[in-house]
Backbone as numpy.savetxt, mean C-alpha at the origin, in Angstrom:
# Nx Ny Nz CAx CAy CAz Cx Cy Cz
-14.98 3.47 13.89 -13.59 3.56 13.62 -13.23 2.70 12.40
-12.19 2.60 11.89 -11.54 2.27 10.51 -10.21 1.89 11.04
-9.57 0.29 10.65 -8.86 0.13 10.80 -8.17 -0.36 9.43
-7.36 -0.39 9.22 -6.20 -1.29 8.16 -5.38 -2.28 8.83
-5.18 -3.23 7.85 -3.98 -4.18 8.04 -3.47 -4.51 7.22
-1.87 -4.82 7.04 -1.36 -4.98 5.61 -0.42 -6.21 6.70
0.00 -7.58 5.63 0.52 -8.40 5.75 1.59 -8.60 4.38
2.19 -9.55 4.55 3.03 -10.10 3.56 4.50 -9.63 3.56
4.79 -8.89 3.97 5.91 -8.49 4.00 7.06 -9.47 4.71
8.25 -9.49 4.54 9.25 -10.16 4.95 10.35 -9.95 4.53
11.20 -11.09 4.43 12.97 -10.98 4.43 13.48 -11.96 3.04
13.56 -10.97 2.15 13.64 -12.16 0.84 15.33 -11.43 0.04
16.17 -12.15 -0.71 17.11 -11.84 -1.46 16.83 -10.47 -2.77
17.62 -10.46 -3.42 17.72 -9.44 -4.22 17.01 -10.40 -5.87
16.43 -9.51 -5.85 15.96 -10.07 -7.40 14.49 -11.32 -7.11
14.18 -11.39 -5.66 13.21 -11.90 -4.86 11.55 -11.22 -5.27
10.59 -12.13 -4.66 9.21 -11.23 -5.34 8.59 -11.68 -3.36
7.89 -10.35 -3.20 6.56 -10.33 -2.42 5.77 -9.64 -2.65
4.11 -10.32 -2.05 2.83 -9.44 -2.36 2.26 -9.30 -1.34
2.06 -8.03 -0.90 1.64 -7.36 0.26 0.11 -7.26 0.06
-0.71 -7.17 1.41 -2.25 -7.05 1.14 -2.28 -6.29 2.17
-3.67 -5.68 1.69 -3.85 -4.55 2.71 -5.63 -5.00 2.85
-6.27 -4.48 3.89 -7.55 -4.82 4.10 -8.34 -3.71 5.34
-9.01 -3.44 4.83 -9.96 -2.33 5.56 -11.30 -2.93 5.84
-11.68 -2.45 7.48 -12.37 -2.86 8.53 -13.20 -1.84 9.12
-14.13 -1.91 9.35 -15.24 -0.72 10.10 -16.28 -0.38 9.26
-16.00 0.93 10.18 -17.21 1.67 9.75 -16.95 2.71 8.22
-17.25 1.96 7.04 -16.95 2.65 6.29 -17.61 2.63 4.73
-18.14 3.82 4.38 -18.82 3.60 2.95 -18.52 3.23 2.10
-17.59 4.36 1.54 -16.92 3.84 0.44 -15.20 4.87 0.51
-14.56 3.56 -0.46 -12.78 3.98 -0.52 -12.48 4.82 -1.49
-12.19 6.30 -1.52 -12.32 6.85 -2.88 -10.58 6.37 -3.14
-10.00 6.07 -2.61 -8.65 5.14 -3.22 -8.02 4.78 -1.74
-6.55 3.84 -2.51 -6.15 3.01 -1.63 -4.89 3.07 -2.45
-3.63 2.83 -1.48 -2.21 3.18 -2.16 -1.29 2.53 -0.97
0.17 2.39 -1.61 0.91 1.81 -0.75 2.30 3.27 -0.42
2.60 3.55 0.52 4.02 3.81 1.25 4.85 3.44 1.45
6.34 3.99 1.74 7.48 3.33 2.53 7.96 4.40 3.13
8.62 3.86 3.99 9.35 4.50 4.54 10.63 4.27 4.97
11.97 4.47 4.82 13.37 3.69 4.89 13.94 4.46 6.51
14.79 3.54 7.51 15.00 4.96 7.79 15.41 6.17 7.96
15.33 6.78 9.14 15.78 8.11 8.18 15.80 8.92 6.81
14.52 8.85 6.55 13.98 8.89 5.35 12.52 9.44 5.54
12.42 9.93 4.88 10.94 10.52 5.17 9.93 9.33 3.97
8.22 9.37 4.36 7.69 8.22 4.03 7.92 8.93 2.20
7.72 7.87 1.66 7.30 8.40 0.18 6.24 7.88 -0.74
5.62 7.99 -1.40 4.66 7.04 -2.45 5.57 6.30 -3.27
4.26 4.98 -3.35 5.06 4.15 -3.95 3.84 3.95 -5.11
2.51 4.12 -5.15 1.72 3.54 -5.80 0.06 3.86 -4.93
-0.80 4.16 -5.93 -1.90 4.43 -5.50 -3.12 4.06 -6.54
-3.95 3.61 -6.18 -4.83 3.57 -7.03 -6.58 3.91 -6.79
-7.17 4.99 -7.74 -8.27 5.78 -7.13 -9.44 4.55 -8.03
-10.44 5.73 -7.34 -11.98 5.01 -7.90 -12.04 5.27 -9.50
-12.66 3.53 -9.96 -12.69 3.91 -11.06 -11.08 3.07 -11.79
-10.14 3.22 -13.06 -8.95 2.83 -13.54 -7.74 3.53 -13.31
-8.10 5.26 -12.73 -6.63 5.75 -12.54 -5.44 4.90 -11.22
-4.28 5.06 -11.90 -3.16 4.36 -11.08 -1.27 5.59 -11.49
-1.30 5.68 -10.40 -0.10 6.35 -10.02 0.88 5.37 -9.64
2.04 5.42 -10.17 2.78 4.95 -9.68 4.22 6.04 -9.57
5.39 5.44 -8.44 6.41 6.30 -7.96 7.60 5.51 -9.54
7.92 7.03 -9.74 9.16 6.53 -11.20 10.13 5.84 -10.73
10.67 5.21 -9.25 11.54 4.06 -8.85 10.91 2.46 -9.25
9.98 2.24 -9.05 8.85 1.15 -9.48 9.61 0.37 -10.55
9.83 1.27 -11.60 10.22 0.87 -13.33 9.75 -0.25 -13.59
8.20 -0.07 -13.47 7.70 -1.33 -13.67 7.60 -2.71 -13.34
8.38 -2.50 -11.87 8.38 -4.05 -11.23 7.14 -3.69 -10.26
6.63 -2.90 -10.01 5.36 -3.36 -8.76 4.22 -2.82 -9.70
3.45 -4.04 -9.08 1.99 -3.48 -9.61 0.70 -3.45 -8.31
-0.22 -2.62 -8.61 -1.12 -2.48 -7.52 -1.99 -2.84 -8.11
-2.63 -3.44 -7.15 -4.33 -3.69 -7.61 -5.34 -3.76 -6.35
-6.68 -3.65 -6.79 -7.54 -3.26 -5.66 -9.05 -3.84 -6.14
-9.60 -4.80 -4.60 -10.62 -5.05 -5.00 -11.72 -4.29 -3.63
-12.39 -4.01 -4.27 -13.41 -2.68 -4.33 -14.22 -3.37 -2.96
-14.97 -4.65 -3.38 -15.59 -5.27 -2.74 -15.69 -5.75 -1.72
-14.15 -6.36 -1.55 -13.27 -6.58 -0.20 -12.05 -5.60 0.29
-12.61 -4.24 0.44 -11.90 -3.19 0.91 -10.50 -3.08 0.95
-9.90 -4.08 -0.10 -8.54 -4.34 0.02 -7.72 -3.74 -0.79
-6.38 -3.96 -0.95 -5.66 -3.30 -2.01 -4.07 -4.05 -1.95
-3.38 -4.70 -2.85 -2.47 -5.45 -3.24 -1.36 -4.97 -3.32
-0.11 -5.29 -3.13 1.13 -4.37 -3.70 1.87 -6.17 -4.15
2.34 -6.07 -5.37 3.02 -7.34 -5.86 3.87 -6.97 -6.71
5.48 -7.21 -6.09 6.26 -6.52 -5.83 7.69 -7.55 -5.97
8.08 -7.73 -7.50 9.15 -8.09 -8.51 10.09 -7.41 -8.51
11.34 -8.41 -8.69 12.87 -7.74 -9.45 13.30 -6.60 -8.00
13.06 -7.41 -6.51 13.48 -6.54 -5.91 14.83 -6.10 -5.38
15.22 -5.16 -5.02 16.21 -4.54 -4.67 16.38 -4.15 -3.44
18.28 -4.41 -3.01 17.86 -3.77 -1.29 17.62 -2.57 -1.29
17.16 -1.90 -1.88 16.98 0.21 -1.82 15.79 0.18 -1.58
14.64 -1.44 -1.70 13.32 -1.40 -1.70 13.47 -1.56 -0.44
13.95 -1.85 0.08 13.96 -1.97 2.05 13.68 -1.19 2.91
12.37 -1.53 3.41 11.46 -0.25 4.48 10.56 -0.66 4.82
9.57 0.07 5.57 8.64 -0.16 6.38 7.17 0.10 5.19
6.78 -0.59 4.93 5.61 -0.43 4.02 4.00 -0.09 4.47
3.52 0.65 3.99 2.25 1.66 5.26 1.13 1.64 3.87
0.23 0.49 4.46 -1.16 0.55 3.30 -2.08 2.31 3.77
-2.46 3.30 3.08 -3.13 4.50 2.97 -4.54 4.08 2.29
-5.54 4.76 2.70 -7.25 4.52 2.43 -7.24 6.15 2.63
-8.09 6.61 1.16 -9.14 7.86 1.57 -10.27 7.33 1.80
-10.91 7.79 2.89 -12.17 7.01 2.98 -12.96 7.84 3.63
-14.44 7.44 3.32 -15.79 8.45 3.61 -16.72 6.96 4.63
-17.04 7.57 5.22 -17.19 6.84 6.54 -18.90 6.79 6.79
-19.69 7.93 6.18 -20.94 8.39 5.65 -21.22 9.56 4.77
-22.26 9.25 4.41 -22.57 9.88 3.98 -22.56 11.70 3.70
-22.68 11.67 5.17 -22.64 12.83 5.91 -20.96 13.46 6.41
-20.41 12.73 6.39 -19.45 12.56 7.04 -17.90 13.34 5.87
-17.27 13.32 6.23 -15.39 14.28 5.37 -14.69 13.04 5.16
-14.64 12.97 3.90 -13.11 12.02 3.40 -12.16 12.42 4.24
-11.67 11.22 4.53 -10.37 11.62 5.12 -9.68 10.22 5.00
-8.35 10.51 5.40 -6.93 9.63 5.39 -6.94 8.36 6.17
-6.84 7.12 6.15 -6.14 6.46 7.17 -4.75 5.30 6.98
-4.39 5.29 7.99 -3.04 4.04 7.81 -3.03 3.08 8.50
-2.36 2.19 8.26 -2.00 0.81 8.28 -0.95 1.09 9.70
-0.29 0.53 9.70 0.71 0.19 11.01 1.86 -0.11 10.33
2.08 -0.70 9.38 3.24 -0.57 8.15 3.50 -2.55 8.71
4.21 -2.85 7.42 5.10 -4.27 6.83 6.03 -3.86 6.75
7.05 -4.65 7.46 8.47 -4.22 7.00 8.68 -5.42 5.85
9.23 -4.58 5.23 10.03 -5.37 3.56 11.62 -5.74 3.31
12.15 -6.64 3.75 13.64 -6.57 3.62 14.11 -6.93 3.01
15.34 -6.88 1.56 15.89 -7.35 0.60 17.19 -7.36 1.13
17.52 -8.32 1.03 19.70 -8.85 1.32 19.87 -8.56 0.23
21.26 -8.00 -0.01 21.95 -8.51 -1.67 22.58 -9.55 -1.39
């Protein structure tokens, strides 16, 4: 099995910074990427940022350049650091892994349990 965990999240003001970590556990080969979610509610989840094997990086056009992702390969992890925030950034934050488990085995999806992220104005 394959688990995730993402920490960091909390209750910070407007114009506030947090950096979320995410970390992957098990049985697993290799991450063909790793990306962050939200979800507000009543809201369906959305991308916020992803980043694959290799330098490609997606990011969601709300971002405008205040979050950046990063990912270390080695320690199955993946970063969300996360400036100039706003209460509209307020939601439940869900670390995502494609991941191949063997060799033998189908890429597939997994999630986190989500961080909630809260901005006051």
């Amino acid at each position: 099995q394959v688990q995730l965990v993402e920490s960091g999240g909390g209750l910070v003001q407007a114009g506030g910074s947090l950096r979320l970590s995410c970390a992957a556990s098990g049985s697993i080969f290799t991450i063909n990427a790793m990306g962050w979610y939200r979800q507000a509610p009543g809201k369906p989840r959305e991308l916020v940022a992803v980043v694959f094997s290799g330098t490609n990086i997606n990011y969601a056009d709300f971002v405008k350049g205040r979050f950046t992702i990063s990912r270390d390969s080695a320690k199955n992890a993946v970063y969300l650091q996360m400036n100039s925030l706003k209460p509209e950034d307020t939601a439940v934050y869900y670390c995502n892994a494609r991941i191949l488990r063997t060799t033998w085995d189908r890429v597939a999806d997994y999630w986190g349990q989500g961080t909630q992220v809260t901005v006051s104005s």
